[in-house]
C-alpha positions as a Markdown table, in Angstrom:
| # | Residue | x | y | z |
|---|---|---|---|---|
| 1 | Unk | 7.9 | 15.9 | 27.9 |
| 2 | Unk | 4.8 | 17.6 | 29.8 |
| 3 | Unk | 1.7 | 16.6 | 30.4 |
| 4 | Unk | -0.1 | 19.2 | 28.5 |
| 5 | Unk | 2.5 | 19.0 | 25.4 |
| 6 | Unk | 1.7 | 15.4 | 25.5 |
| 7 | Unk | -2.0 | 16.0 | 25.2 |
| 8 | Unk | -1.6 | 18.9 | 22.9 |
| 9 | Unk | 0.2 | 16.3 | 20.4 |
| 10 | Unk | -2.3 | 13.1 | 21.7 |
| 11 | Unk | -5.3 | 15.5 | 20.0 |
| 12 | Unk | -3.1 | 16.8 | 16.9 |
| 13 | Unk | -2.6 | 13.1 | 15.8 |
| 14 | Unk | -6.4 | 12.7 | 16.6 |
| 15 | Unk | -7.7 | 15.2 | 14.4 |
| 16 | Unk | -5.1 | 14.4 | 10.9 |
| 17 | Unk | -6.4 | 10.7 | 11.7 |
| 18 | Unk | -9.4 | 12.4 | 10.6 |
| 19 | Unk | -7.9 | 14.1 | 7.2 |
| 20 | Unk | -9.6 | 13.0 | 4.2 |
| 21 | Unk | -9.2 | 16.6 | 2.0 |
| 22 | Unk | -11.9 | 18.6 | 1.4 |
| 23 | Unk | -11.1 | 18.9 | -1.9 |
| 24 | Unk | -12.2 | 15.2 | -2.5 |
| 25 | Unk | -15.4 | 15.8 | -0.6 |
| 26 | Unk | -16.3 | 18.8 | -2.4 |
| 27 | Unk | -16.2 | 16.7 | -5.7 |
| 28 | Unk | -18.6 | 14.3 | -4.2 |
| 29 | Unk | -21.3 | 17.4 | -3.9 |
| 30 | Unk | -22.4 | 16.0 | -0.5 |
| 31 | Unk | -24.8 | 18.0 | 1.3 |
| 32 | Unk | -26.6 | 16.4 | 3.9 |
| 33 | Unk | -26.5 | 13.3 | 6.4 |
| 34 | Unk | -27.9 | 11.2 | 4.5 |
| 35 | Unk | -27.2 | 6.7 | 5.0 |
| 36 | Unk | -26.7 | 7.1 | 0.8 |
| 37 | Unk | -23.5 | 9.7 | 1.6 |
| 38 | Unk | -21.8 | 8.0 | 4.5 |
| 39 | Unk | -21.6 | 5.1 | 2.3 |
| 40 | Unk | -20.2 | 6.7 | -0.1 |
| 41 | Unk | -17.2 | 8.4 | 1.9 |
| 42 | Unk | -16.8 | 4.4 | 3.4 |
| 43 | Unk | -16.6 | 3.0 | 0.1 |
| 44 | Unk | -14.6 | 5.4 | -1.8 |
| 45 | Unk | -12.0 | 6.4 | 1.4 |
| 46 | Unk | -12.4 | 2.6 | 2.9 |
| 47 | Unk | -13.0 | 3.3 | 6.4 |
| 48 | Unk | -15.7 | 2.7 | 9.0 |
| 49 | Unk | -19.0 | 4.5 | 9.6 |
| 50 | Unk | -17.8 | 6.2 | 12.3 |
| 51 | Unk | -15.2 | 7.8 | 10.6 |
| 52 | Unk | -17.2 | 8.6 | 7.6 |
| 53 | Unk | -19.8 | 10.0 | 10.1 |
| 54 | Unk | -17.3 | 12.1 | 12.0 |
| 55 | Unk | -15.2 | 13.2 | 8.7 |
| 56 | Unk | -19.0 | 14.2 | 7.0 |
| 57 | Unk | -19.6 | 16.3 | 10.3 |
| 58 | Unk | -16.6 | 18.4 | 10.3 |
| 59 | Unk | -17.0 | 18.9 | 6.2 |
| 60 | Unk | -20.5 | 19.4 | 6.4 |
| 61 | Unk | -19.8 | 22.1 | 9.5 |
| 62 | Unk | -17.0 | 23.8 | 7.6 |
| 63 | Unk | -19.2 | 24.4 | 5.0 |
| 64 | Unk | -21.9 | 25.6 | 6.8 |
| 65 | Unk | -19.8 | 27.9 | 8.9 |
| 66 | Unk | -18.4 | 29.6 | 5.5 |
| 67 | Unk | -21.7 | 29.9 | 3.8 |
| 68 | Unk | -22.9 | 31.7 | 6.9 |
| 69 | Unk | -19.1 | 34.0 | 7.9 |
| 70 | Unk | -19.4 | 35.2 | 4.1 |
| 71 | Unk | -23.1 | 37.1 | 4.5 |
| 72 | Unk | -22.0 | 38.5 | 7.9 |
């Protein structure tokens, strides 16, 4: 196996390690950074704040990149 396929499947496991679906979130109706929702995504996915951070920053980015692609 290569280096670079290596790598290539190293950052593939390291972004689904990240996959809690957006379907779930958008139920939640989370909109912001707030302490209140990163407990929320700890408590209902039981995981750490970092996760819930990093998992509320690519959500939270998704949906700002589609609010904003769609009036372009």
């Amino acid at each position: 196996m290569t280096k670079s396929f290596r790598e290539y499947q190293e950052a593939k496991a390291n972004n689904f390690m990240y996959h809690v679906p957006t379907f779930m979130l958008e139920q939640l109706e989370i909109t912001d950074y707030t302490n209140e929702s990163i407990k929320l995504i700890q408590s209902l996915f039981n995981v750490e704040k970092a996760f819930a951070l990093h998992r509320l920053t690519q959500y939270l980015n998704k949906k700002f990149f589609m609010l904003n692609s769609h009036g372009a």
